[in-house]
C-alpha positions, -999 to 999 in steps of 0.1 A, spaced: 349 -479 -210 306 -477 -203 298 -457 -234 323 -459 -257 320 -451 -294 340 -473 -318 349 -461 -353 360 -476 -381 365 -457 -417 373 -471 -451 370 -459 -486 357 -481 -513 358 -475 -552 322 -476 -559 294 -453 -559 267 -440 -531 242 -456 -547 256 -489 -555 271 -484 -515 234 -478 -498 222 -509 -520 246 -529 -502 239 -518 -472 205 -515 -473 195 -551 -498 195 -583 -484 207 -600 -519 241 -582 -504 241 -585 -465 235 -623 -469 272 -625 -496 299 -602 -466 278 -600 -433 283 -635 -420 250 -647 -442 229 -621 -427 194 -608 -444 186 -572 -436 150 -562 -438 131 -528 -431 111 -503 -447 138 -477 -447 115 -451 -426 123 -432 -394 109 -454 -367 110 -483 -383 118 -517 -369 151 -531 -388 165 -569 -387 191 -590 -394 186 -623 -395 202 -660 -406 189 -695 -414 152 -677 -406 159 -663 -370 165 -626 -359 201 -622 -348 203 -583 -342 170 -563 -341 166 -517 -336 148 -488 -354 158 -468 -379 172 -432 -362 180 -414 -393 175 -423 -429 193 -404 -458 192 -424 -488 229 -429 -500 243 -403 -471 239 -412 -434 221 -446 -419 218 -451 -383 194 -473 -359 196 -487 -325 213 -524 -323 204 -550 -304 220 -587 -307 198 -608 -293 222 -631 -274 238 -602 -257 238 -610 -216 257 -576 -207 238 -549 -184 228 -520 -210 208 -490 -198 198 -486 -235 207 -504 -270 239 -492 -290 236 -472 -316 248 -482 -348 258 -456 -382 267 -458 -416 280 -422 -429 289 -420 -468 307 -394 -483 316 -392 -519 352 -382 -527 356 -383 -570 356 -418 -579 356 -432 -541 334 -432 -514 340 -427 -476 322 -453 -456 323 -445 -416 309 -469 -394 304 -456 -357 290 -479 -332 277 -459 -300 268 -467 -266 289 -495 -261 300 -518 -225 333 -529 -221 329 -563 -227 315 -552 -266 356 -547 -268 375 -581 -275 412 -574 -268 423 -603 -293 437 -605 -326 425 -643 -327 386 -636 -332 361 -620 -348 343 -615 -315 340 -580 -301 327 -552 -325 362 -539 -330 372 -573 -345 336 -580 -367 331 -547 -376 361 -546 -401 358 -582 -414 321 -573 -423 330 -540 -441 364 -556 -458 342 -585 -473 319 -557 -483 348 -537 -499 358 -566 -516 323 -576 -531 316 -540 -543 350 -536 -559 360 -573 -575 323 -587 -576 333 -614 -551 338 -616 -511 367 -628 -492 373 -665 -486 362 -677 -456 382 -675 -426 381 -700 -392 396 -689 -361 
């Protein structure tokens, strides 16, 4: 399972714009990524962060940059302990579709243990991954994120 690529796709009734913001403004990440602050300059290169309660959780550089079409950067999470020959690669594709846009998340480069076989968690990518993008579904369309959930 050494370099995997995990996918995840859903469409949410907003705009590209309005999308990117949320993606891209940490006013957003903070409400539907587990109270995460993104900050960057938004330029190829760049260093990129997320961060809570002051301290950097997950850390890369911005890969590719297309303002309200394709955002990708490396990913690192600072309390990995797995053996990585390089960071994952993390990207946001949007693709407008009338009154709806496409959001596809891939997360590259991934290590078995990044995989969480459990319905019980939001560990593993494949289980945080869609919480993240449903709250952010949720906060785009009604104006409010999903209620917290313990497991």
């Amino acid at each position: 399972m050494d370099n995997s690529t995990f996918v995840y796709v859903t469409y949410i009734a907003t705009t590209p714009e309005k999308l990117w913001e949320a993606l891209t403004n940490s006013d957003f990440t903070e409400k539907y990524f587990f109270g995460s602050k993104i900050q960057s300059d938004w330029k190829v290169g760049s260093e990129i962060t997320y961060s809570r309660d002051g301290k950097v959780s997950d850390y890369g550089k911005i890969l590719t940059c297309e303002p309200h079409r394709v955002l990708s950067f490396t990913w690192t999470y600072t309390a990995d302990t797995a053996v990585r020959e390089e960071p994952t690669v993390v990207t946001f594709e949007l693709k407008q579709m009338d009154s709806t846009v496409k959001l596809t998340l891939k997360h590259e480069k991934l290590v078995s243990v990044d995989i969480v076989d459990r319905d019980d968690t939001f560990e593993g990518l494949n289980n945080g991954w869609p919480a993240i993008l449903s709250n952010l579904k949720s906060l785009l369309e009604t104006g409010k994120t999903l209620a917290p959930i313990s497991l």
